[in-house]
C-alpha positions in Angstrom: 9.3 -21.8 -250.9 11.4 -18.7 -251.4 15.0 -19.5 -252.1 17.9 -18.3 -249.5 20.0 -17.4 -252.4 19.7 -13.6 -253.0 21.4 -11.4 -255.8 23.9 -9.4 -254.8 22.2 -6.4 -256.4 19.2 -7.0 -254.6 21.0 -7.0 -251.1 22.6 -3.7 -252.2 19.2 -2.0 -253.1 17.8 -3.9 -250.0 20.4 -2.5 -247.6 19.9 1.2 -248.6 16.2 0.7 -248.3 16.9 -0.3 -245.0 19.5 2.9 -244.5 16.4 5.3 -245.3 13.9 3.3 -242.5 16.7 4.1 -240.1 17.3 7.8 -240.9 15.7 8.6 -238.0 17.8 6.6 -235.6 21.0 7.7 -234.4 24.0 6.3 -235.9 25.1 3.4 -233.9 21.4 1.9 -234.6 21.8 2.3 -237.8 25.0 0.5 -238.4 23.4 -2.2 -235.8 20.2 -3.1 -237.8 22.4 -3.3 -240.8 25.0 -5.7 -238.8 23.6 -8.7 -237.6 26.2 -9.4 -235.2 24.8 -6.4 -233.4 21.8 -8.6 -232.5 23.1 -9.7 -229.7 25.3 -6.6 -228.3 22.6 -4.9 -225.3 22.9 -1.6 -227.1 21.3 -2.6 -230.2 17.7 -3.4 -227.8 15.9 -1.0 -226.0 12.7 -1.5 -223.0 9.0 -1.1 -225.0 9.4 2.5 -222.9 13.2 3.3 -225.1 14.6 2.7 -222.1 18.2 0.9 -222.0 18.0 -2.8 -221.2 17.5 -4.2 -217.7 20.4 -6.2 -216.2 17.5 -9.1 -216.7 19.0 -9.7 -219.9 22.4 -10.6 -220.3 24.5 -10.2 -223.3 28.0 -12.7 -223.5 30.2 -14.2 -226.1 27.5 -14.0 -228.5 24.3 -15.1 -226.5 21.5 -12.8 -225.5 19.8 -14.4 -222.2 17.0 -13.8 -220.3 18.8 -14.4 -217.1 16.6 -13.5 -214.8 12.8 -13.8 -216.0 10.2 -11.4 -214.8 12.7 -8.7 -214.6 14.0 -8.6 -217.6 10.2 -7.7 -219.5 10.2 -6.9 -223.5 12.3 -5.6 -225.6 12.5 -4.2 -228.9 14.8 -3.7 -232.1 15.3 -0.7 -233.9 12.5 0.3 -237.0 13.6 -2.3 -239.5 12.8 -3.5 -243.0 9.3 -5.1 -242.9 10.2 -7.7 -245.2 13.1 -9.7 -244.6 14.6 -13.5 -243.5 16.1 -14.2 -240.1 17.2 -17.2 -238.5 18.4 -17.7 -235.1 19.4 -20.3 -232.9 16.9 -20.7 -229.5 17.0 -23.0 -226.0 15.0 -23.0 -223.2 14.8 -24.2 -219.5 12.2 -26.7 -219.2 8.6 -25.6 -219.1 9.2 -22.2 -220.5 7.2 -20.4 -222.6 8.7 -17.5 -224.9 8.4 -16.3 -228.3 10.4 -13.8 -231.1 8.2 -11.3 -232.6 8.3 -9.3 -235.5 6.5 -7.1 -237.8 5.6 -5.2 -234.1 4.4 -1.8 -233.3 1.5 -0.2 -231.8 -2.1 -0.3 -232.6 -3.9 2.0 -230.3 -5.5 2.0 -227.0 -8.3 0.2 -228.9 -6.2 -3.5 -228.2 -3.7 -3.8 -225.6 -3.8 -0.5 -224.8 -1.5 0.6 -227.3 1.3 -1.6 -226.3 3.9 -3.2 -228.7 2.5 -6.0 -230.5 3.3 -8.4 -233.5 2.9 -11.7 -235.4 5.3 -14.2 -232.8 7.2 -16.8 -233.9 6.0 -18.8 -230.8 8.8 -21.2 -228.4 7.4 -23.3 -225.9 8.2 -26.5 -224.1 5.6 -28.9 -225.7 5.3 -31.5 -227.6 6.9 -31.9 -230.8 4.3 -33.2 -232.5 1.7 -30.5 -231.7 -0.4 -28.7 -234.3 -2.2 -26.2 -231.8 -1.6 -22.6 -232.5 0.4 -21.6 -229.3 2.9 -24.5 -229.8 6.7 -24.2 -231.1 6.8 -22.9 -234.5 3.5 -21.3 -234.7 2.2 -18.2 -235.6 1.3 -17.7 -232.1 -2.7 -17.3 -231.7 -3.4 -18.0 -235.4 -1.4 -20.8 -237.4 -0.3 -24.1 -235.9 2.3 -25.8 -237.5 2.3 -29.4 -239.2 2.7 -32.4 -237.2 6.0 -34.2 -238.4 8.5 -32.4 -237.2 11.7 -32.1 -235.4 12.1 -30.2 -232.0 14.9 -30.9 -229.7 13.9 -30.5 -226.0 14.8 -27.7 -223.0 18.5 -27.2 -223.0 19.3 -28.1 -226.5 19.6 -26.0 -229.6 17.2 -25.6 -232.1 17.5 -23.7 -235.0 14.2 -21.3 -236.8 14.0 -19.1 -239.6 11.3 -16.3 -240.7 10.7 -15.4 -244.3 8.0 -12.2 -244.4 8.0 -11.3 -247.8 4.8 -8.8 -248.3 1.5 -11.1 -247.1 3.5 -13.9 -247.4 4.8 -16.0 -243.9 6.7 -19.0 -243.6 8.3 -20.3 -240.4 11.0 -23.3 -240.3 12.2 -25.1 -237.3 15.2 -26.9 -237.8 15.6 -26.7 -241.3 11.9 -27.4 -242.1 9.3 -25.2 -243.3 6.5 -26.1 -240.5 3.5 -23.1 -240.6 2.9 -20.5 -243.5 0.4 -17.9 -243.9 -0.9 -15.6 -245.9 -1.7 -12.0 -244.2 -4.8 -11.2 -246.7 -8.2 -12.2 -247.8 -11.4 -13.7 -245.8 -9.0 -16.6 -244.6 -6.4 -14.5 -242.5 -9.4 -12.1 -241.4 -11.4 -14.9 -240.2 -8.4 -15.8 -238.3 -7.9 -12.6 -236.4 -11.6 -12.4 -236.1 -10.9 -15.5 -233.6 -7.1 -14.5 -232.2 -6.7 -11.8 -229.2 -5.5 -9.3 -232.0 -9.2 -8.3 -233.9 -9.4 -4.6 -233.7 -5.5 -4.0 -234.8 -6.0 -2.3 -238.1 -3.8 -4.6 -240.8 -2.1 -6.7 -237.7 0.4 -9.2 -239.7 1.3 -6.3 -242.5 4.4 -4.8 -242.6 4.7 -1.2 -242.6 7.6 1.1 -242.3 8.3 1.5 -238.7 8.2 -2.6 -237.6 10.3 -3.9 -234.9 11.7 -6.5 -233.7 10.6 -8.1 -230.1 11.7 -10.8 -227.8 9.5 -11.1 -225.1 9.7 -12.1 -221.4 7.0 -14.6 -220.3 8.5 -15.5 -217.6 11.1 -18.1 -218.3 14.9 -18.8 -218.9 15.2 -18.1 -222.9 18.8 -18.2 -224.7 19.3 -16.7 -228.4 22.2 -16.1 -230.1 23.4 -16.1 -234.1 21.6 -14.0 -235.8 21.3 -13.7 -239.3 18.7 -11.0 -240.7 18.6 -9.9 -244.4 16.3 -7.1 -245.6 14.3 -8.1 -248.6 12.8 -5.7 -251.4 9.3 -5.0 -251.1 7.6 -7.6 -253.4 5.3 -6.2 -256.4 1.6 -6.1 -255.1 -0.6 -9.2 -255.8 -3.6 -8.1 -256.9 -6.2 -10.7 -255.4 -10.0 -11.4 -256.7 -12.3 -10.1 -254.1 -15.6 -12.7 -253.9 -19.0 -12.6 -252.0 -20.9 -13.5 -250.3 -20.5 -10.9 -247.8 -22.3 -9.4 -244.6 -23.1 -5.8 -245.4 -26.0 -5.8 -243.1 -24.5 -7.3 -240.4 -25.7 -8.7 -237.3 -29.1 -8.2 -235.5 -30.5 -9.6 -232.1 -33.9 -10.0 -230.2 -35.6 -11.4 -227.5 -32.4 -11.3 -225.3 -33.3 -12.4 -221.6 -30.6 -13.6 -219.4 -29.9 -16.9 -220.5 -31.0 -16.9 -224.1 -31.4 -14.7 -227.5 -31.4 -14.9 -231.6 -29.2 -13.6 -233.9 -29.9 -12.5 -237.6 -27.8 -11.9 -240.8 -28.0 -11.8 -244.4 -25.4 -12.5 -247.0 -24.8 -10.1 -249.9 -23.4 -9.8 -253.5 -20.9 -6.6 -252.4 -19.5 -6.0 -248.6 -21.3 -2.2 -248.5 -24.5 -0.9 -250.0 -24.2 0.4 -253.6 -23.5 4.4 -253.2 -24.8 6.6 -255.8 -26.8 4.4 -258.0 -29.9 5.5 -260.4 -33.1 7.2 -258.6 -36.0 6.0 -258.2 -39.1 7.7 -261.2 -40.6 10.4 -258.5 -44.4 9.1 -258.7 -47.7 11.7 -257.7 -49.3 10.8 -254.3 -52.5 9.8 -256.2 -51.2 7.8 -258.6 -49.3 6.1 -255.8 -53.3 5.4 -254.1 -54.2 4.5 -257.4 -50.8 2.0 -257.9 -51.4 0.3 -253.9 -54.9 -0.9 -255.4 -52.9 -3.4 -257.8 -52.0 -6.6 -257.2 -49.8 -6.8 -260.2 -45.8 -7.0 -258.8 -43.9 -6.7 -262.1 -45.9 -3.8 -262.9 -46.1 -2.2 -259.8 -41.9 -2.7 -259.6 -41.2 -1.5 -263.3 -43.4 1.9 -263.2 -41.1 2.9 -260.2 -37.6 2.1 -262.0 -35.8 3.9 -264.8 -36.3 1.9 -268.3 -34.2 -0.9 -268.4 -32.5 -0.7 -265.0 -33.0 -3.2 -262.1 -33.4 -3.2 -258.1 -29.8 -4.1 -257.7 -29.0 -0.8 -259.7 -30.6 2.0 -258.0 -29.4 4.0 -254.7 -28.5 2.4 -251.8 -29.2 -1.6 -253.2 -28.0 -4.5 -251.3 -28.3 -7.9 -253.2 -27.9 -11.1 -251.3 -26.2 -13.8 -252.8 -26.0 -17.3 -252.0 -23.2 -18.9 -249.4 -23.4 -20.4 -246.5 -22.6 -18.7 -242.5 -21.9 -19.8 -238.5 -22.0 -18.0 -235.9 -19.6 -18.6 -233.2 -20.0 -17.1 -229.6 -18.0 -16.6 -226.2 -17.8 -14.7 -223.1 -15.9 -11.5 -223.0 -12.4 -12.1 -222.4 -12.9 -15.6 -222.6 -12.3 -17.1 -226.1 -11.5 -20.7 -224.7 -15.3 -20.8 -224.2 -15.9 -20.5 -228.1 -18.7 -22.6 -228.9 -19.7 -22.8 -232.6 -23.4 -23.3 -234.2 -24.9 -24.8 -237.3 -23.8 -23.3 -240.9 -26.9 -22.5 -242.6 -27.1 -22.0 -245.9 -28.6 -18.9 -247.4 -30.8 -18.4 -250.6 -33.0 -16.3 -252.1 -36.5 -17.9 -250.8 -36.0 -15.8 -247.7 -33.6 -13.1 -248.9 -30.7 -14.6 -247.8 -31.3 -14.6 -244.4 -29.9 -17.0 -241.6 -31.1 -16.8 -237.7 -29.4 -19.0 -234.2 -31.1 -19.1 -231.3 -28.3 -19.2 -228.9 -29.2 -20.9 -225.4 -27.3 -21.8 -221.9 -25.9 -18.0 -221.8 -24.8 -16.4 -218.6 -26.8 -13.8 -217.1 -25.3 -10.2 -217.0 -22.5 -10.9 -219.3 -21.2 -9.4 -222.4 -20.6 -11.5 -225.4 -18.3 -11.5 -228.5 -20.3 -12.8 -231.7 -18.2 -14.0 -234.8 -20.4 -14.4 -238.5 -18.6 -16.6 -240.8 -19.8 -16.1 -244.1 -18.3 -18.5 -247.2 -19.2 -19.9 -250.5 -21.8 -22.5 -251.0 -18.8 -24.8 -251.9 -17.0 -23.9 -248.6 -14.5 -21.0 -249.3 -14.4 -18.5 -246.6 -15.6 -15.2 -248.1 -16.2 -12.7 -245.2 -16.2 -12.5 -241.6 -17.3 -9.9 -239.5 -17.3 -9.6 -234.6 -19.8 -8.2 -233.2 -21.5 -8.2 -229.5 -24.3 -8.3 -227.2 -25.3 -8.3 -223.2 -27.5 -10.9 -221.4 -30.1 -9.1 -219.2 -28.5 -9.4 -215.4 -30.2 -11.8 -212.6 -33.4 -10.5 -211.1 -31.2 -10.3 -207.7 -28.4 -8.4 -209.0 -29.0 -4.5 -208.2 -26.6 -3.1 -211.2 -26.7 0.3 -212.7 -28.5 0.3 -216.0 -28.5 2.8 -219.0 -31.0 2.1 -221.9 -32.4 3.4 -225.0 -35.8 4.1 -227.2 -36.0 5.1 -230.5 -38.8 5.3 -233.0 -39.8 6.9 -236.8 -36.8 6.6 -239.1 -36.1 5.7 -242.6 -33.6 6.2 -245.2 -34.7 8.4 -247.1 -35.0 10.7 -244.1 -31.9 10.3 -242.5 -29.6 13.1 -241.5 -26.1 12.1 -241.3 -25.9 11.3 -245.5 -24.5 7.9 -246.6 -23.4 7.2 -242.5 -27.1 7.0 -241.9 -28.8 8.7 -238.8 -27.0 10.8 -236.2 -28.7 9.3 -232.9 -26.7 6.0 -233.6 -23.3 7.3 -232.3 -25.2 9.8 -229.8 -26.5 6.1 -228.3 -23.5 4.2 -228.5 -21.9 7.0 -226.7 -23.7 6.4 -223.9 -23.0 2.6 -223.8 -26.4 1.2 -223.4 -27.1 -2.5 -222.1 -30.0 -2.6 -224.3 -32.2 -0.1 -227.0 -35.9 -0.9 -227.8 -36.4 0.0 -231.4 -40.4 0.6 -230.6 -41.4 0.4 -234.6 -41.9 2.5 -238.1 -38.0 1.1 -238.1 -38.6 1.7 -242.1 -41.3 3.2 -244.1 -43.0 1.0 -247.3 -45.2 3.5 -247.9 -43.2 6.4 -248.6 -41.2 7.2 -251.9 -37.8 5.9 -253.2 -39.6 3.3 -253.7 -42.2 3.0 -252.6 -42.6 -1.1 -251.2 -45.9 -2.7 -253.3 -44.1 -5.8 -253.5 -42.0 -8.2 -251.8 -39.0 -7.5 -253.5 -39.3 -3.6 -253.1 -40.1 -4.2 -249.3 -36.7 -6.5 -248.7 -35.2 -3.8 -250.7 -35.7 -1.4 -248.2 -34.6 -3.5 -245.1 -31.1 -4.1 -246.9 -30.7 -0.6 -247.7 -31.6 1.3 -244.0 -29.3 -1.5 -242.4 -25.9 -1.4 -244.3 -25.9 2.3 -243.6 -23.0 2.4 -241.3 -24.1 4.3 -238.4 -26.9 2.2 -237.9 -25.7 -1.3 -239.4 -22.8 -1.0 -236.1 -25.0 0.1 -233.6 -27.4 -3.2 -233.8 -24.1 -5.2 -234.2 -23.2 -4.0 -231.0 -26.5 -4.0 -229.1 -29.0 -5.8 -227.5 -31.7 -4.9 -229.3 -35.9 -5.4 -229.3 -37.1 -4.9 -232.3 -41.2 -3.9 -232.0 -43.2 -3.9 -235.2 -45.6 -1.2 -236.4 -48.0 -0.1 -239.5 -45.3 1.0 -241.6 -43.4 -1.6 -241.6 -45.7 -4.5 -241.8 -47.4 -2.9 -244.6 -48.8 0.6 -244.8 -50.4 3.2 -242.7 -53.1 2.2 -239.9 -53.0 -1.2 -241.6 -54.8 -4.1 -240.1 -55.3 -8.0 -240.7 -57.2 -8.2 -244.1 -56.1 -5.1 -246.1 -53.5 -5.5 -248.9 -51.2 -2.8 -250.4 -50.2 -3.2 -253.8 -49.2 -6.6 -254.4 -48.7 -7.6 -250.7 -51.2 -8.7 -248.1 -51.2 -7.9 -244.5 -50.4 -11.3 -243.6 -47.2 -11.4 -245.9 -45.9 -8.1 -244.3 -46.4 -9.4 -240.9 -44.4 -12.4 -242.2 -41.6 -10.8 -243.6 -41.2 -9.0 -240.2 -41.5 -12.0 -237.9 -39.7 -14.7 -239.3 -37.5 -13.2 -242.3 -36.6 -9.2 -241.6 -35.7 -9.7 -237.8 -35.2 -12.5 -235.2 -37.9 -14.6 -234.8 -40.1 -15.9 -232.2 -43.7 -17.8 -232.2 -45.1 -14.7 -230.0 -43.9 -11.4 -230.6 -43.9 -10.0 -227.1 -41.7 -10.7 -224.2 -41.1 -10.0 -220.3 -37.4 -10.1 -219.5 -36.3 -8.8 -216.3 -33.1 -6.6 -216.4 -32.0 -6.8 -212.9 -33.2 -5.9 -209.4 -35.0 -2.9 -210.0 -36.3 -3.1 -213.7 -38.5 -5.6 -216.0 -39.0 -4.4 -219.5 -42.5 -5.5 -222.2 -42.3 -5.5 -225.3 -45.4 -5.5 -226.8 -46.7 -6.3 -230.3 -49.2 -3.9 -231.7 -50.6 -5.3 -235.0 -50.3 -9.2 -235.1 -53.7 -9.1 -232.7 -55.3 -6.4 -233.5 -59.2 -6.0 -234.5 -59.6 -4.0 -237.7 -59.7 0.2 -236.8 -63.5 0.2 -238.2 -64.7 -1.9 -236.0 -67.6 -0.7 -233.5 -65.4 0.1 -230.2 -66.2 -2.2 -226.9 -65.1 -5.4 -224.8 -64.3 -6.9 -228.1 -62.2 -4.6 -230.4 -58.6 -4.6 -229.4 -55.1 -3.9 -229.9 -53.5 -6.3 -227.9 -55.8 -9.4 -228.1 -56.9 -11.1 -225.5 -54.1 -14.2 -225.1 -51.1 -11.0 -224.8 -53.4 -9.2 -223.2 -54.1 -11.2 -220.1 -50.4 -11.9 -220.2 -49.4 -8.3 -220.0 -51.8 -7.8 -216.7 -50.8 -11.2 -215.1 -47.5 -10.8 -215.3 -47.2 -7.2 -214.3 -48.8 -8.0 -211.2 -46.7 -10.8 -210.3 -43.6 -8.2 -210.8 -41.4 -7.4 -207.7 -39.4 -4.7 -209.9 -39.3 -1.5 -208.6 -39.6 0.3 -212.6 -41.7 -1.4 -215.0 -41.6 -0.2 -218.1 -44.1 -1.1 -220.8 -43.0 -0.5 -224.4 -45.5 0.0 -226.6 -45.2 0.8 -230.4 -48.2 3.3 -230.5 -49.6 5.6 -227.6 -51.4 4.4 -224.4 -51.7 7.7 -223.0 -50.6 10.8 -225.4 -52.5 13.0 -225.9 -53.0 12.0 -229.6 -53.8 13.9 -232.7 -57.9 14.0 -233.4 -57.3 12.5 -236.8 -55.4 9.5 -235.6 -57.6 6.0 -235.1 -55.5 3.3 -234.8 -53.7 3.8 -230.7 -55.4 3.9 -227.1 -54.5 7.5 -226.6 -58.3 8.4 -229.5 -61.3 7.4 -229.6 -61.1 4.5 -232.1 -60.2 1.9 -229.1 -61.0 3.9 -226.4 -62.4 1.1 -224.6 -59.7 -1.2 -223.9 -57.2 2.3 -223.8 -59.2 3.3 -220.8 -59.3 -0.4 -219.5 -54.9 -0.8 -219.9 -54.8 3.1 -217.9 -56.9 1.8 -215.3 -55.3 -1.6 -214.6 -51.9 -0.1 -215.0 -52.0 2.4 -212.6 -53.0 -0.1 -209.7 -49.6 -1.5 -209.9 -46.5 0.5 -208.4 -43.8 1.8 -210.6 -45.3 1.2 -213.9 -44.9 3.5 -217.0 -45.2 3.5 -220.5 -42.3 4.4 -223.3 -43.5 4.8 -226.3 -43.0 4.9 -229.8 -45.1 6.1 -233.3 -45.1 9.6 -232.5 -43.1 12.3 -234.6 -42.3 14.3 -231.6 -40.8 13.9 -228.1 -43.3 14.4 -224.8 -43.6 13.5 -221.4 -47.4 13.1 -220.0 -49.3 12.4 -217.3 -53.1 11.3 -217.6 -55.6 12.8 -215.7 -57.4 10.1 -214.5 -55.1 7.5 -213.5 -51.8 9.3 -212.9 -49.8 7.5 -215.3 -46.8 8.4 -217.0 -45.9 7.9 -220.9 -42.6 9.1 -222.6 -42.9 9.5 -226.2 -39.2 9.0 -227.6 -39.6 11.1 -230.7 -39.0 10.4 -233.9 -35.0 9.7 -235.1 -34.3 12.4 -237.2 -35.7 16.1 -237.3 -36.2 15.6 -240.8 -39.2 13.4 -239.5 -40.7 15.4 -237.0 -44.1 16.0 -237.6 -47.5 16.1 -236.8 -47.6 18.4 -233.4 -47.6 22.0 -233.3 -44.6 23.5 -230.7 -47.5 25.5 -229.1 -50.0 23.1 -228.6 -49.1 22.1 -224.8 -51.9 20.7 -222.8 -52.4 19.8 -219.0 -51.4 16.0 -220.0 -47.5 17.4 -221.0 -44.6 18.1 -218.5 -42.3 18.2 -221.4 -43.4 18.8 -225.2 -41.0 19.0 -228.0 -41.7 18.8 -231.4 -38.2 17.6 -232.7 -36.2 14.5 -233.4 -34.2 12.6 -230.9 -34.1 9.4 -228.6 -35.1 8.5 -225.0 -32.7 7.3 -222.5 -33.1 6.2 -219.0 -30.8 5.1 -216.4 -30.1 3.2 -213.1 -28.2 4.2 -210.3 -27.8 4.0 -206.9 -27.0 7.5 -205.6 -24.6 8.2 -202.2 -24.3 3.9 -202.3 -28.1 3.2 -201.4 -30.2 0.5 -202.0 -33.0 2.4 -203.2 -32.8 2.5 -207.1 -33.7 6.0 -209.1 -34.3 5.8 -212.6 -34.0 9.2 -214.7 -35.5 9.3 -217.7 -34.2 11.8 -220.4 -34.9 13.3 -224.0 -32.4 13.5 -226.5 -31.9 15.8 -229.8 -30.2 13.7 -232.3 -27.0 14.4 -231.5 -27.3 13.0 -227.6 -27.6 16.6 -225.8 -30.4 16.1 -222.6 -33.2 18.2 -223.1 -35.2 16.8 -220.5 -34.8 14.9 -216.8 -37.1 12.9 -215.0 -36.0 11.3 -211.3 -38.2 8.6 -210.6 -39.7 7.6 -208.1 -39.6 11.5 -206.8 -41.8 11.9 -210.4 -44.2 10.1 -209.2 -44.6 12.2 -206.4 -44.9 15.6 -208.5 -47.8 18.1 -208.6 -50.4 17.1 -210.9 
């Protein structure tokens, strides 16, 4: 406990410290701040607008009162000394509630919209043996104070004291120290993290400009004796950052209205490691020559510098063993915080966790909180994030969403922030974005991902680069697998590359890399008007050299008679099929392993026919390096190809090459979009459909259902 006994040098230095914070003020506030008798004179307050005090308050023989309760609103001190001890003397009318903040100031339109805010030394007509954080003596919304103490009831004096000395708070009622604090470290994060404060940068720090505030909640409140004391700045306390931490944050899947799964990872440092070693460049035919080996230590070392290690080069992000929770609520509603299981993390599946979270409400958003600690129990990290629940197939609600395909690290375009389309897409606030595969390459350079380790080394990397590590904290997200990233180009069941087999890759996918779920597709209906598919392109698949017929397939026959049954029992007006690889294209004449060639030309011409019976469907797609719109001749059905998303990745399409399939060709990077809406307040839904570049500029618009209705 600090001592109230303070050297008189000290209090000198103190006081012109104080003097210098309240140049700016005009004389009379300065001597007031530095008078504590001037506490409870009106002129030393002002209105949180610097207005002068309302006749709400009343100010006599020493006692500052809110007299009239309602009326009388906030008020606030002069800039003061952030570090200081002041005691008081308090009563209040029976069933008040009211509070004495400190340490206040604004924190942008970001929480509360910028209003006046601060740690509160919280009064309240409760019990005195209450340890909940919104009783007397708390730190309101974060610290409760101990049981045994002493609190004399409405209409009696009670006496408190604040001591902020740097990230140090203690608060006494009565003579006894009853809640302390410290305003640093995982422990106080984790507690913001859970208060109505997270998003106030350093909220419970002092800075320079810190006021004063007692507050009007709507209650007879009485203060009077004031005794504040500036105290000098305290010398830093350098404390011992520890993992593990959540560099990669959050990912979800599978979201429907009532249910969905959350993923994290714990890791050794809180961002990826920036400007580590390279990668030894390796020829494209020694790399075919390497992906014929089955050796992992070998196949790791030839791509590393000599005696350095994964957790070394560019970009790393080692886990490390701990132990996390999620905890969930509505929007707005924190009272509803419901709390899961820890799990415990370790390096058998890359220190991974996953929740399924069940019993949500349809079309709402929800707050996520990741606690991360030590395997013995010592909070370590903590990090919100957020998601929305697909709406009620009766609701008719506006809806914006997002595709995106083809990226990977080492051809991203916004440097060490990742790729650009991520804040182009959280610009537009989307419910939902369908990431429709190739979400990382393993058989491209820098490394390139023979083994198991080099593979998880990749999905670390790509996801704690900031742009896109926020985004998928922030979205509901389907996550669609393709070639690259289950194991190498046009792969199929059977095939290995370097020391991993097809079957591993698909593992590492499904039930490590990204929420799980026994079948990888999913129906969810998002509304009135729309019903999403997410299909998975490679789990079923027959092998690409197969003889082509009734048999070979892409789908398989269990998600394929899925996909038609339930598409025809659809009532949506848009049903949108999101397929990894092309159903329509037209495709490149070298390509083998998509509906839109010859290679599975059976069951591509099978799907075209079958879809275009029903009403309203079309396909978005993914795979392709370059952003088109097409129509197939035969059965009138529509595919959007969202591009890939970066133009560093564009490829494989030459600008010229338009055909009678394309009403929009454009061989560049970029997303898809499409949106809801209910023009002039009608029933009828439109969806527009829209390119992106990478930046979020529109290149394209398609109004459906007049699209359907366009020349062909």
């Amino acid at each position: 406990m600090l001592s109230r006994q303070v050297p008189l040098a000290t209090l000198v230095l103190s006081f012109v410290v104080s003097w210098q914070l309240l140049a700016q003020e005009s004389p009379s506030k300065q001597d007031a701040a530095l008078d504590s008798r001037s506490w409870s004179e009106r002129d030393f307050w002002q209105t949180t607008e610097g207005q002068a005090v309302s006749k709400g308050w009343e100010f006599s023989d020493g006692v500052v009162t809110l007299a009239v309760p309602g009326q009388g609103g906030n008020i606030v001190s002069p800039p003061l000394p952030s570090n200081f001890e002041l005691s008081w003397k308090w009563k209040i009318d029976k069933g008040v509630n009211g509070g004495l903040k400190y340490r206040v100031r604004r924190f942008g339109n970001e929480l509360f919209e910028n209003s006046y805010l601060g740690l509160e030394y919280q009064i309240i007509d409760n019990k005195s043996d209450s340890t909940s954080n919104t009783s007397t003596g708390s730190i309101y919304d974060l610290v409760g104070p101990k049981k045994d103490k002493t609190l004399y009831p409405p209409g009696e004096w009670n006496s408190s004291k604040i001591i902020a000395n740097g990230d140090h708070i203690e608060h006494y009622l009565n003579g006894e120290l009853v809640t302390s604090a410290t305003t640093s470290g995982p422990e106080w994060d984790t507690l913001i993290a859970f208060s109505k404060f997270y998003g106030g940068p350093e909220f419970g720090c002092g800075k320079d400009q810190d006021r004063f505030m007692l507050t009007d909640h709507g209650g007879r409140t009485f203060y009077k004796d004031f005794q504040y004391t500036p105290l000098p700045a305290p010398k830093p306390v350098e404390r011992v950052n520890y993992g593990p931490y959540l560099a990669n944050a959050t990912r979800n899947s599978w979201g429907n209205q009532t249910s969905i799964v959350v993923w994290t990872r714990t890791t050794r440092q809180p961002e990826m490691l920036k400007g580590g070693k390279s990668f030894q460049k390796i020829a494209a035919a020694e790399v075919s020559q390497l992906s014929k080996r089955r050796d992992a230590e070998e196949l790791q070392k030839v791509q590393l510098p000599p005696g350095a290690n994964l957790d070394e080069m560019n970009g790393a992000v080692p886990g490390e063993e701990g132990r996390v929770r999620l905890s969930y609520f509505p929007e707005e509603q924190r009272k509803q915080t419901k709390s899961l299981a820890w799990i415990d993390t370790n390096s058998e599946k890359d220190f991974t966790a996953q929740w399924k979270i069940e019993g949500l409400k349809p079309g709402t958003k929800y707050i996520t909180i990741i606690e991360a600690q030590t395997k013995d129990g010592k909070p370590s990290s903590v990090l919100r994030g957020s998601f929305v629940t697909a709406p009620l197939s009766t609701v008719a609600m506006p809806l914006r969403f997002c595709i995106t395909t083809c990226h990977d690290f080492i051809r991203r375009d916004d440097g060490d922030n990742g790729h650009k389309i991520y804040p182009a897409m959280k610009s537009l606030a989307p419910q939902f974005v369908v990431h429709a595969g190739d979400i990382e390459y393993y058989d491209k350079p820098d490394p390139w991902a023979l083994t198991i380790p080099l593979m998880r080394f990749k999905w670390g990397r790509i996801f704690a680069l900031p742009n896109n590590r926020d985004f998928y904290n922030n979205t509901t997200s389907y996550f669609i697998k393709d070639d690259h990233d289950t194991l190498a180009n046009d792969s199929w069941s059977g095939q290995t590359y370097g020391a991993v087999t097809f079957e591993e890759g698909v593992k590492l996918f499904n039930e490590e890399q990204f929420p799980s779920k026994p079948e990888r597709y999913q129906t969810v209906r998002w509304g009135k008007d729309v019903q999403l598919w997410i299909l998975e392109g490679r789990d079923y698949r027959s092998p690409n050299n197969a003889a082509d017929g009734p048999d070979k397939t892409i789908l398989g026959a269990k998600q394929k008679a899925w996909l038609l049954k339930t598409l025809n029992e659809s009532t949506a007006t848009f049903k949108l099929i999101c397929s990894p690889t092309p159903i329509i294209g037209p495709d490149r004449d070298n390509k083998k392993d998509n509906h839109a060639n010859d290679n599975f030309s059976y069951e591509g011409a099978e799907l075209r026919q079958a879809f275009s019976k029903i009403p309203g469907v079309m396909v978005l797609c993914g795979d392709r390096h370059w952003q088109y719109a097409s129509v197939d001749p035969q059965t009138q059905l529509w595919e959007f190809g969202c591009g890939p998303g970066s133009e560093k990745h564009e490829l494989g399409w030459k600008a010229g090459d338009t055909r009678p399939e394309h009403r929009f060709l454009r061989v560049q990077g970029g997303f898809l979009s499409g949106e809801v809406s209910y023009p002039d307040n009608q029933t009828a839904a439109t969806l527009t459909i829209r390119h992106h570049d990478v930046n979020g500029k529109s290149v394209s618009e398609f109004r459906f259902p007049d699209s359907f209705s366009l020349p062909k």
